[in-house]
TORSE-434382 format. One line per field, with one value per residue (C-alpha): x, y, z; residue number from 1. Coordinates in pm, whole numbers. Example, Ala and Ser with C-alpha at 12.3 -4.5 7.8 and 13.67 -1.06 7.14 Angstrom:
% TORSE-434382
u: [1230 1367]
v: [-450 -106]
w: [780 714]
n: [1 2]
This chain:
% TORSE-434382
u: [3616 3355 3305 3416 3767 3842 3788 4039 4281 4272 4334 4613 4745 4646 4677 4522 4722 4521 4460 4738 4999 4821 4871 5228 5302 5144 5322 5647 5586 5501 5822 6029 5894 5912 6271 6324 6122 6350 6665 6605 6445 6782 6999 6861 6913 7259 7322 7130 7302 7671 7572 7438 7778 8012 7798 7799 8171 8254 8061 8256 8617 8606 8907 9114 9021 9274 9061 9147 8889 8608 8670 8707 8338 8206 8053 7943 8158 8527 8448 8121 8398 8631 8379 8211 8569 8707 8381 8442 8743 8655 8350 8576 8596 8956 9138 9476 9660 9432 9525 9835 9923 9772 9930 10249 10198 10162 10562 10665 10454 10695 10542 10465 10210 9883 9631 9384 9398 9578 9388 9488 9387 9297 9633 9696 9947 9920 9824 9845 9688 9785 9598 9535 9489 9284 9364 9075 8907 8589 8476 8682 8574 8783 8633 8462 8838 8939 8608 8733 9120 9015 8727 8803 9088 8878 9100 9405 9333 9170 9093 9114 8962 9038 8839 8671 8445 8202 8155 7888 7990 7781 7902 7664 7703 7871 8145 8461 8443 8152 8139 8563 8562 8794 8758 8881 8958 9039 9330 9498 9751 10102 10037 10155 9749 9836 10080 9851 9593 9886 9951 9619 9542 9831 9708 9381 9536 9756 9475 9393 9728 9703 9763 10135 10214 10080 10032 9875 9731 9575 9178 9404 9579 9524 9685 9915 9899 9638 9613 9820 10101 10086 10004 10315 10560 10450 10472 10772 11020 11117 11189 10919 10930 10995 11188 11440 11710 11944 11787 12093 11834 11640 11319 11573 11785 11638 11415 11582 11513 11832 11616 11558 11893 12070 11786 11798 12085 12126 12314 12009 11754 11571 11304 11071 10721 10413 10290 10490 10480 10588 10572 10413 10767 10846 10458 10510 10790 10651 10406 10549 10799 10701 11033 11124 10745 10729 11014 10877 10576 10722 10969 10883 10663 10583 10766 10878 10626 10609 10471 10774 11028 10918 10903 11195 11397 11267 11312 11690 11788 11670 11571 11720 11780 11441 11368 11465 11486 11198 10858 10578 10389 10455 10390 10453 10701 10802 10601 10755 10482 10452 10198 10303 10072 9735 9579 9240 9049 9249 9566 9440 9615 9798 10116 10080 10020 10317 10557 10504 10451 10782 10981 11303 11496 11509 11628 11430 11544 11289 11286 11515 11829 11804 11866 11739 11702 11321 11118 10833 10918 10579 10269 10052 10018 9891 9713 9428 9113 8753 8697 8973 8724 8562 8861 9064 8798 8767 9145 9207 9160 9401 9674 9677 9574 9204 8836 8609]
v: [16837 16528 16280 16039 16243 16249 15875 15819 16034 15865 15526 15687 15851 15495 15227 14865 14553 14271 13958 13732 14033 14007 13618 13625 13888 13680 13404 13531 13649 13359 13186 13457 13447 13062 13111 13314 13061 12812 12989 13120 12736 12614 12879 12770 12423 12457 12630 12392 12139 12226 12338 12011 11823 12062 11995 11570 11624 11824 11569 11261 11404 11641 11460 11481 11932 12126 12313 12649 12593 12543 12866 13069 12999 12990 13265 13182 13356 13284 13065 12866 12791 12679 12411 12321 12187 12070 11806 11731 11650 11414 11262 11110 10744 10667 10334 10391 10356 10614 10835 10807 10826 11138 11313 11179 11353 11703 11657 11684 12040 12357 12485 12314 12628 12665 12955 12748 12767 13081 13358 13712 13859 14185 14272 14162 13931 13556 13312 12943 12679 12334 12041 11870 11462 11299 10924 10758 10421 10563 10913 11187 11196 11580 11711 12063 12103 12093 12313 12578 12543 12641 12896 13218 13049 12927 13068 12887 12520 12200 11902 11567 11239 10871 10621 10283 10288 10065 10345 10574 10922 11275 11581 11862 12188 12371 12122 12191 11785 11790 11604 11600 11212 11054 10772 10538 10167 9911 10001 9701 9805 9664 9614 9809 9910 10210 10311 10332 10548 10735 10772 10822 11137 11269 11269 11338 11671 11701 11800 12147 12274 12571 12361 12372 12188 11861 11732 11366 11357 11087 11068 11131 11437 11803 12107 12286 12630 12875 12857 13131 13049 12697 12811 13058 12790 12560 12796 12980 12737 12490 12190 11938 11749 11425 11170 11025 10853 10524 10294 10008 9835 9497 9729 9950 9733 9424 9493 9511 9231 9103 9070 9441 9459 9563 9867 9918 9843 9819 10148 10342 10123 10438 10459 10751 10869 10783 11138 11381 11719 11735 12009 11977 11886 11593 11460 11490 11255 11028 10986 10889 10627 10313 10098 10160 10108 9773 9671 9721 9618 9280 9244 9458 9218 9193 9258 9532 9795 9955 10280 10372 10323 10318 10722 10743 10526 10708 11050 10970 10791 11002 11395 11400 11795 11880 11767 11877 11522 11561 11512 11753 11536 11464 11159 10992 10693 10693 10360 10048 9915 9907 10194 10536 10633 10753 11118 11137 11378 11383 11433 11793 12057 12374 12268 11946 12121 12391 12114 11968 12328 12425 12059 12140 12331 12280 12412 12608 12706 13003 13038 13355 13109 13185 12938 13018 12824 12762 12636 12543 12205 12015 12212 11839 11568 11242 11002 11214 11034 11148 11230 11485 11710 11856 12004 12070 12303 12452 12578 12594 13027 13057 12770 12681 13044 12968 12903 12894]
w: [-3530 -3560 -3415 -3616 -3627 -3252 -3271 -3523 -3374 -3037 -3226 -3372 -3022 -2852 -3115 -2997 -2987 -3161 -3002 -3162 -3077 -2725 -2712 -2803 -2571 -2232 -2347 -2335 -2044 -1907 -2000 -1892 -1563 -1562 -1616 -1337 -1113 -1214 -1199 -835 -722 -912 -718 -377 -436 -493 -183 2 -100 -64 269 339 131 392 709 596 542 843 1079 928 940 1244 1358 1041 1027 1234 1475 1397 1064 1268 1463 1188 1063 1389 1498 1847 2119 2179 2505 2352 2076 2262 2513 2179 2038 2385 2362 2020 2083 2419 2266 1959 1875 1751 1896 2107 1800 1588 1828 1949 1531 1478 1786 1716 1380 1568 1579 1309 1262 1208 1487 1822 1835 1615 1619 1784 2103 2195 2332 2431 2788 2822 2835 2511 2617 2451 2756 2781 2937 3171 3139 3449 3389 3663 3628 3857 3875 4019 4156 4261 4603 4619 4337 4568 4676 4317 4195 4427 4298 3935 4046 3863 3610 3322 3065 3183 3253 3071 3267 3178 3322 3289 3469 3455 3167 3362 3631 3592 3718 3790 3797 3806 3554 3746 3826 3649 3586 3363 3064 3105 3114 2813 2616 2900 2960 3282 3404 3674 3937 3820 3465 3110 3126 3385 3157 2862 3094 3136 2772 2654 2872 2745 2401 2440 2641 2314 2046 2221 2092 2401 2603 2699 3062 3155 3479 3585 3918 4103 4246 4592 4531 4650 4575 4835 4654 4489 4091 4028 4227 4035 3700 3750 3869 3580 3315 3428 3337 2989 3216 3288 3626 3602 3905 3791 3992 3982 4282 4326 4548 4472 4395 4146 3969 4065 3858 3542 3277 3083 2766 2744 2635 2387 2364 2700 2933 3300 3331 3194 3392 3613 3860 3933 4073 3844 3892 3635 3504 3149 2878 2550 2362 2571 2605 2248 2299 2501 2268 1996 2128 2003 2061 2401 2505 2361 2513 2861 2778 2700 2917 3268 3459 3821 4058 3757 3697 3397 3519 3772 3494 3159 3151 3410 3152 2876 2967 3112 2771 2526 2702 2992 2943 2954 3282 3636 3741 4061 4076 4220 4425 4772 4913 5266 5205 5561 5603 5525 5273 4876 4910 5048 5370 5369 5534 5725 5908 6230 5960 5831 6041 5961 6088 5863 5518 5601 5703 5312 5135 5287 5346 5191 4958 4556 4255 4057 3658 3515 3127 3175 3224 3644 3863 4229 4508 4659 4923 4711 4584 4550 4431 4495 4771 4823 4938 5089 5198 5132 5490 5447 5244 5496 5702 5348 5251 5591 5661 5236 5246 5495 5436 5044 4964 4762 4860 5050]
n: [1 2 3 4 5 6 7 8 9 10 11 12 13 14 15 16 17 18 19 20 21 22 23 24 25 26 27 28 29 30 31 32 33 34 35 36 37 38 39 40 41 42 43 44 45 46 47 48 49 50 51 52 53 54 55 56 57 58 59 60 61 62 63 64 65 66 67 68 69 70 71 72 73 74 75 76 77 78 79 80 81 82 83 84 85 86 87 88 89 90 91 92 93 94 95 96 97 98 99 100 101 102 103 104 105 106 107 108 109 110 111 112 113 114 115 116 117 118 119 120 121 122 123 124 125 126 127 128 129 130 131 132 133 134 135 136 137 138 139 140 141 142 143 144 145 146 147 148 149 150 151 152 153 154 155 156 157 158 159 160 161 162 163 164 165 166 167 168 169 170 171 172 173 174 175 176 177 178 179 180 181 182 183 184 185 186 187 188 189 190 191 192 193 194 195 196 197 198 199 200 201 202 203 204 205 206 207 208 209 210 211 212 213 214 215 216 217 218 219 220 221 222 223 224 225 226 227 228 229 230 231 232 233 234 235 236 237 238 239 240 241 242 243 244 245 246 247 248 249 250 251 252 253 254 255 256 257 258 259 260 261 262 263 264 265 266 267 268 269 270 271 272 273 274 275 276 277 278 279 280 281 282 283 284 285 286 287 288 289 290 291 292 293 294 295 296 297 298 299 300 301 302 303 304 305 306 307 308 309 310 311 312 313 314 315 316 317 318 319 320 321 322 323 324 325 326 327 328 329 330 331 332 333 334 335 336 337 338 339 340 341 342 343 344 345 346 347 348 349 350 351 352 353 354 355 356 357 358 359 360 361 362 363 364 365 366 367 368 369 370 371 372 373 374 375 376 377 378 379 380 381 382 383 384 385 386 387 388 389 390 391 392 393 394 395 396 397 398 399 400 401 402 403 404]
């Protein structure tokens, strides 16, 4: 075959594209691959920017999301979670009214119980938590005693604080106080303003829906038992513990105003300690009373004060079923005085901590129906001094069962 032959046969194997075909052909291409460079920039865009749209809208209502959302698409680990939303929900910026609206909402739920918040031990049996509400106008000059109370319990408390707002406080890291201040304001001795301290830890202990028992303490107050043994008594019965008595005396019903009536009269005028026990139903309760509260708040003046009888009233008016009618803190009243007696170092004994563990005899209803009789009728105490820290933490493993 010549030459010229194998030449035309390989054009006709390998034909060659002209120019123009050529030109057409890149150009095509070209726009074809633009389009793809668009769509994929156009694609990533629009994630981007919903992501953006959700994060915007997440930051500017995290108050009006239940919590539960937020742990669904979190994936950090169950306990991060949780002390990410527990500062969320400290750190907000509602007004008394903001909030005290949107936990009296929390009512009117189907369930007192949301997913949040509930956790399952290793046992795989549901657990709850109490919130413990520190109502302070400074430091808590017992906070190592306390630190030592929770050690080991993390999965069964919160802790609340309410204090001056002009008072700078420091906790270190490892405290179980840090960053567990609330939005606080003054609170005056004698005036409707302890109250509303009163009522705004409650709420602000109401958003974390696990927790179930509420207790207020005072920047005086120790525990006479371990954790568990309090945890267990809380959380073993439906009543809260709340005083509650009829006091015919000038400091009782003396201090009843005539213009409370006809909302509140005479015969339901009650007096009781300041430091209560409640569970989440009737915190939910006390929450959302806004006639009764207004009422004292108008009419209970000094010598009246508010906070030993609005709740007292409250709770014997409207629930007085759920309660046990006594308090759990001890206090010394053996002192003529309008202040119960204070403890210092010399105080701290053995024999002195037993004699109020184990003062009298109480009863005691557990959530099987069973009524039993017990020694153990305070699980707190006050008014302890900060010199008392020293010999509190000392004797603490061997008397109230926790430390050092």
């Amino acid at each position: 075959m010549g030459t010229n032959d194998q030449k035309s046969k390989k054009e006709e194997e390998h034909p060659m594209i002209s120019k123009p075909s050529r030109l057409i052909l890149l150009q095509k291409g070209y726009h074809l691959l633009s389009s793809l460079v668009f769509i994929t920039g156009f694609s990533i865009g629009l994630v981007l920017c919903l992501q953006l749209k959700a994060l915007n809208v997440s930051t500017t209502k995290t108050q009006q999301q239940p919590l539960w959302s937020t742990l669904l698409f979190n994936h950090t680990t169950p306990v991060e979670t949780e002390q990410e939303l527990q500062l969320q929900v400290l750190q907000h910026n509602m007004t008394d009214q903001e909030l005290f609206t949107r936990v009296s909402s929390l009512s009117s739920s189907t369930s007192s119980l949301s997913w949040f918040g509930w956790r399952h031990n290793n046992d795989e049996k549901m657990v709850v938590k109490v919130a413990f509400m520190f109502l302070t106008g400074g430091r808590l000059p017992l906070a190592s005693l306390w630190d030592k109370f929770f050690e080991g319990h993390e999965e069964f408390y919160s802790i609340y604080v309410h204090t001056n707002p002009s008072f700078q406080d420091y906790y270190p890291e490892t405290s179980v106080f840090y960053s567990r201040r609330i939005p606080s304001q003054a609170v005056y001795w004698g005036t409707s303003s302890m109250v509303d301290a009163e009522r705004r830890l409650l709420a602000n202990a109401l958003l974390d829906e696990s927790n179930q028992r509420f207790v207020l303490l005072s920047d005086s107050c120790i525990p006479l038992f371990n954790f568990t043994t309090i945890y267990d008594y809380l959380t073993g019965t439906n009543l809260s513990f709340i005083g509650s008595f009829d006091d015919p005396r000038k400091s009782g019903r003396g201090r009843y105003n005539p213009k409370m009536y006809p909302h509140i009269n005479l015969t339901h005028w009650r007096k009781g300690s300041q430091w209560f026990e409640t569970t989440r139903e009737l915190a939910l309760h006390i929450i959302s009373d806004t006639v009764y509260y207004k009422v004292f708040d108008q009419h209970c003046k000094p010598p009246c004060y508010m906070d030993e009888h609005y709740i007292p009233t409250l709770v014997h008016m409207l629930h007085g079923e759920m309660s046990s009618n006594r308090t759990l803190t001890w206090v010394d009243w053996s002192k003529a005085g309008p202040h119960p007696g204070r403890f210092i170092w010399p105080d701290i004994t053995d024999e002195f901590l037993n004699r109020i563990r184990f003062t009298e005899e109480c009863a005691y209803y557990g959530r099987d129906g069973e009524n039993i009789t017990t020694s153990k009728c305070f699980l707190f105490a006050r008014k302890f001094t900060k010199e008392t820290l020293e010999p509190l933490l000392r004797i603490s493993p061997l008397v109230l069962g926790f430390g050092p």
